[in-house]
C-alpha positions as CSV (number, residue, x, y, z in Angstrom):
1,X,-25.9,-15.7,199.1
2,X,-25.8,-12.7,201.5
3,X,-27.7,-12.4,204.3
4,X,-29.3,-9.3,203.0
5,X,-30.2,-11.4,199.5
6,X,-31.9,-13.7,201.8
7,X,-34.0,-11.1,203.1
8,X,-35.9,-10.7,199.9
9,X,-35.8,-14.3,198.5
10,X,-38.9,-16.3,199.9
11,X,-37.2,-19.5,198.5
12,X,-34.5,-19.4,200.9
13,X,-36.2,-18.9,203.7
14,X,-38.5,-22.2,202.9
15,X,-35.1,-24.3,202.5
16,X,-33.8,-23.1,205.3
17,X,-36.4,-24.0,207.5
18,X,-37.1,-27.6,205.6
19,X,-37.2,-29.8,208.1
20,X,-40.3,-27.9,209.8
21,X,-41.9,-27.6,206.7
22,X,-41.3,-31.4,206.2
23,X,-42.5,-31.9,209.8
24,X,-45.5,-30.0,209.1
25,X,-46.1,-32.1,205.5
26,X,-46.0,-35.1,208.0
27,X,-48.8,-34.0,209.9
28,X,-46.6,-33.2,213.2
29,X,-47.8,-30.2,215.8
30,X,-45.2,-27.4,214.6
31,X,-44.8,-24.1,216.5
32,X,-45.3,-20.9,213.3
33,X,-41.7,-20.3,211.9
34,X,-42.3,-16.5,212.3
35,X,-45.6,-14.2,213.5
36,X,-45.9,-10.9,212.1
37,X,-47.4,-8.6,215.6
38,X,-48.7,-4.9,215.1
39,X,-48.4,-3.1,218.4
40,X,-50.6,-0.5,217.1
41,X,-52.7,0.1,214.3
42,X,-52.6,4.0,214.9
43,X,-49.5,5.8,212.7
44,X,-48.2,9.6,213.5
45,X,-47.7,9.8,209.3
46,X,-50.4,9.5,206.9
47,X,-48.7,8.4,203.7
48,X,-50.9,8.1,200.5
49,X,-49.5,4.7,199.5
50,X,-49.7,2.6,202.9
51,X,-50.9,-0.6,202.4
52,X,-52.4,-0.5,205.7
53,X,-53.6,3.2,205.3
54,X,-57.8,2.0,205.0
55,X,-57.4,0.6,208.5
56,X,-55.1,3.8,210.1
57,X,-56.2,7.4,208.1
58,X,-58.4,9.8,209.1
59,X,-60.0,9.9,205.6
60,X,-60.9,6.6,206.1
61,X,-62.7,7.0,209.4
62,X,-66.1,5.2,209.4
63,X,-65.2,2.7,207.0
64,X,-65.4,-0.9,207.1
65,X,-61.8,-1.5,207.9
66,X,-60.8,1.6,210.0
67,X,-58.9,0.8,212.9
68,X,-56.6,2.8,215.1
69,X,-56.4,0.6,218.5
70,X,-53.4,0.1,220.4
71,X,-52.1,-3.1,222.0
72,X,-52.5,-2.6,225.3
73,X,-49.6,-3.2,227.3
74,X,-50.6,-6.6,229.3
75,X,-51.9,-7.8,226.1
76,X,-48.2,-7.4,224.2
77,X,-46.2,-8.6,227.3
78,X,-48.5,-11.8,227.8
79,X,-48.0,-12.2,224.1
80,X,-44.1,-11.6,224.5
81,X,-43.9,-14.4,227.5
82,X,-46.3,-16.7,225.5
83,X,-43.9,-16.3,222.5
84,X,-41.0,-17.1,224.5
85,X,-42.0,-20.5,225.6
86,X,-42.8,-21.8,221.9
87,X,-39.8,-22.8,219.4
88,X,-40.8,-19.8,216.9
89,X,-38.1,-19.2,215.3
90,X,-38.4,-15.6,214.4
91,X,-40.8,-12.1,214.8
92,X,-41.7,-9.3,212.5
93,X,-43.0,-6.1,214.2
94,X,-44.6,-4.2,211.6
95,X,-48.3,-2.6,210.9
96,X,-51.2,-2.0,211.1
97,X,-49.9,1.1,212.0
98,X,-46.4,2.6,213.3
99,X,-45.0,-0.1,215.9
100,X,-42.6,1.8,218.0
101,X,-45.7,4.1,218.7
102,X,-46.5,1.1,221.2
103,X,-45.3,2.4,225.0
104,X,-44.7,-1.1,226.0
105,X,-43.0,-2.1,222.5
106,X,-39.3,-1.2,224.3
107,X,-40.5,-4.2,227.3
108,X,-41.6,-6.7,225.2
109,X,-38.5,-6.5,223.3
110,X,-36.4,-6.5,226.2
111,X,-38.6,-9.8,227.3
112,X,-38.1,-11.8,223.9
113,X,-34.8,-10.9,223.8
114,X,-34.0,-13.6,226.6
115,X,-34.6,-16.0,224.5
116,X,-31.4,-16.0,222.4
117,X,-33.4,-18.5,219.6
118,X,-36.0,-16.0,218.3
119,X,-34.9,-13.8,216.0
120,X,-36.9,-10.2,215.6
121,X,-36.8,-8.0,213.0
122,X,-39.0,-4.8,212.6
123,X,-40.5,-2.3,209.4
124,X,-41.1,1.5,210.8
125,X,-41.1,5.1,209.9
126,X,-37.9,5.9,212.5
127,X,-39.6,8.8,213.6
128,X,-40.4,7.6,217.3
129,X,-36.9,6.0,218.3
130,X,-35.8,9.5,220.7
131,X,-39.2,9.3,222.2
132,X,-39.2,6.2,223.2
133,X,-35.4,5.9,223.9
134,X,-35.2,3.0,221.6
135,X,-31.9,3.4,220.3
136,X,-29.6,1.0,222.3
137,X,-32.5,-1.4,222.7
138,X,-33.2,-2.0,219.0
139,X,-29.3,-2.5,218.5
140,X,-29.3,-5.2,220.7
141,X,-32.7,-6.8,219.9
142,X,-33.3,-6.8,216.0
143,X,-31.8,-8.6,213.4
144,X,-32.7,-6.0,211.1
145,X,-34.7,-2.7,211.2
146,X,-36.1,-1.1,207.6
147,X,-37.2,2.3,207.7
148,X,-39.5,3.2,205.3
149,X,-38.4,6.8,203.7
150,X,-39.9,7.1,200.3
151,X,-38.7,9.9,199.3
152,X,-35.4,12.1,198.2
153,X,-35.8,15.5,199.9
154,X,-37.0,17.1,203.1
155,X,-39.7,19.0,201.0
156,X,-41.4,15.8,199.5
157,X,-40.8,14.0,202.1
158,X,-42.7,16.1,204.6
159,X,-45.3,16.9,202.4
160,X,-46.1,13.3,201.2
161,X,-46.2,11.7,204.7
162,X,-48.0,14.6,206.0
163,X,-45.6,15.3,209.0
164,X,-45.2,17.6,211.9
165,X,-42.0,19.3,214.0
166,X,-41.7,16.4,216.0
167,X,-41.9,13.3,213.5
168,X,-40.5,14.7,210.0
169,X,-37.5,14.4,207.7
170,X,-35.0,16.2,210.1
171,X,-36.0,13.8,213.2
172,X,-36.2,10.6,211.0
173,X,-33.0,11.4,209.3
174,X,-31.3,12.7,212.6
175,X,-33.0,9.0,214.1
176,X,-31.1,7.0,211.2
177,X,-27.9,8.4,212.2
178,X,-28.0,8.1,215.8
179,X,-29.0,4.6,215.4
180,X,-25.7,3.8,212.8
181,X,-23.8,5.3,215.7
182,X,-25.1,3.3,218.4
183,X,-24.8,0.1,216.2
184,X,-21.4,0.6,215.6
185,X,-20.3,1.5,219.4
186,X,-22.7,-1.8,220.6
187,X,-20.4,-3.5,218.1
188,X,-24.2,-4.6,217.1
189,X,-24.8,-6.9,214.0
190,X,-28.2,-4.8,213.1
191,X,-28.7,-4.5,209.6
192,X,-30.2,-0.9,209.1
193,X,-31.8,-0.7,205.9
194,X,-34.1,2.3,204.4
195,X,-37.4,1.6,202.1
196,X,-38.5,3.6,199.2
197,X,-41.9,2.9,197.7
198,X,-42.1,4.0,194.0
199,X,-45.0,6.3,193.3
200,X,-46.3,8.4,190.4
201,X,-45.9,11.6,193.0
202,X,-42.2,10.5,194.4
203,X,-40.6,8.6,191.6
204,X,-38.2,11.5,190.4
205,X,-36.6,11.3,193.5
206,X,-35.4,7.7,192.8
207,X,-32.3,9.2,192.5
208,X,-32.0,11.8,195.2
209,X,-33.1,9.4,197.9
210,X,-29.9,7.0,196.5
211,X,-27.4,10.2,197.2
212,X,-28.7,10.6,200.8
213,X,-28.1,7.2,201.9
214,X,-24.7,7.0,200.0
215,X,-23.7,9.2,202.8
216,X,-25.3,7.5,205.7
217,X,-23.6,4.2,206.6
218,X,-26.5,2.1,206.5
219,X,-26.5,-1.6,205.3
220,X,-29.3,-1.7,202.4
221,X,-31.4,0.8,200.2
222,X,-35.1,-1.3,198.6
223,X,-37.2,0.4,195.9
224,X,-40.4,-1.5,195.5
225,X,-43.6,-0.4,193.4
226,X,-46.7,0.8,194.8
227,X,-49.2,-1.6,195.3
228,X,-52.8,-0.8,194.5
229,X,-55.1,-1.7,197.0
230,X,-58.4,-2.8,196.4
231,X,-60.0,-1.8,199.5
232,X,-58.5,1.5,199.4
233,X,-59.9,2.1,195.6
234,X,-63.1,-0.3,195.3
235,X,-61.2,-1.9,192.1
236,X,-57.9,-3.0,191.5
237,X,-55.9,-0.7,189.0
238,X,-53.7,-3.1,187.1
239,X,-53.1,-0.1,184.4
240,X,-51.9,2.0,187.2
241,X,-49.8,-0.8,188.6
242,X,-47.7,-1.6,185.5
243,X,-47.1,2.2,184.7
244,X,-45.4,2.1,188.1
245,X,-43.1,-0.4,187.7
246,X,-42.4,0.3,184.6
247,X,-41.4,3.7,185.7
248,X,-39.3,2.2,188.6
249,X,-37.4,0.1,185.9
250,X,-36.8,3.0,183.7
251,X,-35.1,4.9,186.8
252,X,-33.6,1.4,187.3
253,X,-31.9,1.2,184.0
254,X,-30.9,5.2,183.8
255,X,-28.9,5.3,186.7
């Protein structure tokens, strides 16, 4: 099985970690296998779709769940160096919101990087790797890196996440690149992958968004179907739900 296969089978990751799962079983103090961290639950995109959108969009301000704190920077560190001392073996940095719009991401990857047995892996919009000067440190940090995308065109794409000058298609495309060319003159074993979440407004761009990446030597494109959240709609749509995959699996079986 490729290592990119294993990214999206949950049975492999359980047999490859048995024997802490057994140790676990047999009642033993285990460190966590991996810890999911959100730097920040703010995001500089407001996509429709996010999962995490009740805790992170404006329209959601006032709500239960609304949330758009930032880890403050002693708070990640001490988190980093606490981290480093356990025997976890890996760490997602994900959302919540966009994670890389954490300052003090860049040092507490730097920090967890000297431990050579953690392995980190991150989900992000790639729109805040030039601010932050991230390029050469994600290289040499992450595992793997999946940028979510969602889209096929710099029209939709702009208008669906609701972007600006400074964080739209053109930067997150022009981000992708630079970070394939950095990889390859590291001599980095990143796997750079790009997301695209099916939606009744993006879904005939299935297609387009395939094209894009064919000429952008990344590692992986994922389609996945939107997921209908019930505390973003009160009820769960399982009507809605079905139409969308069954829409992703006719653009599936088309192309």
């Amino acid at each position: 099985m490729s290592v990119i296969s294993k990214i999206f089978n949950p049975q492999s990751k359980v047999l490859y970690h048995l024997d802490t799962v057994l140790e676990y079983f047999a009642g033993k103090n285990v460190d966590p296998i991996t810890m999911e961290i959100d730097p920040s639950n703010a995001c500089n995109h407001s996509c429709p779709f996010c999962i995490s959108g009740h805790i992170h969009l404006k329209k959601f301000k006032g709500t239960e769940f609304f949330n758009r704190q930032m880890m403050d920077r002693k708070t990640l560190l001490n988190l980093a160096k606490d981290l480093s001392e356990t025997k976890i073996k890996s760490i997602a940095f994900t959302g919540g919101g966009e994670p890389t719009m954490n300052p003090a991401l860049k040092e507490a990857l730097i920090y967890l990087k000297k431990n050579p047995d953690i392995q980190m892996v991150m989900y992000s919009n790639g729109s805040m790797m030039e601010r932050f000067d991230l390029f050469e440190n994600i290289a040499e940090s992450l595992e793997w890196i999946r940028v979510s995308i969602d889209a096929g065109s710099k029209k939709s794409y702009d208008e669906l996440r609701v972007t600006n000058a400074s964080n739209g298609f053109d930067t997150v495309i022009s981000n992708i690149k630079k970070l394939v060319e950095t990889k390859k003159r590291l001599n980095s074993k990143i796997i750079i992958g790009v997301g695209f979440v099916v939606t009744q407004e993006n879904y005939d761009e299935v297609i387009d968004f395939a094209k894009l990446f064919k000429e952008i030597d990344i590692d992986y494109c994922q389609y996945k179907p939107e997921i209908i959240q019930i505390e973003r709609n009160g009820t769960q749509d399982n009507k809605k739900q079905q139409i969308l995959i069954e829409l992703e699996t006719l653009k599936n079986e088309k192309s």
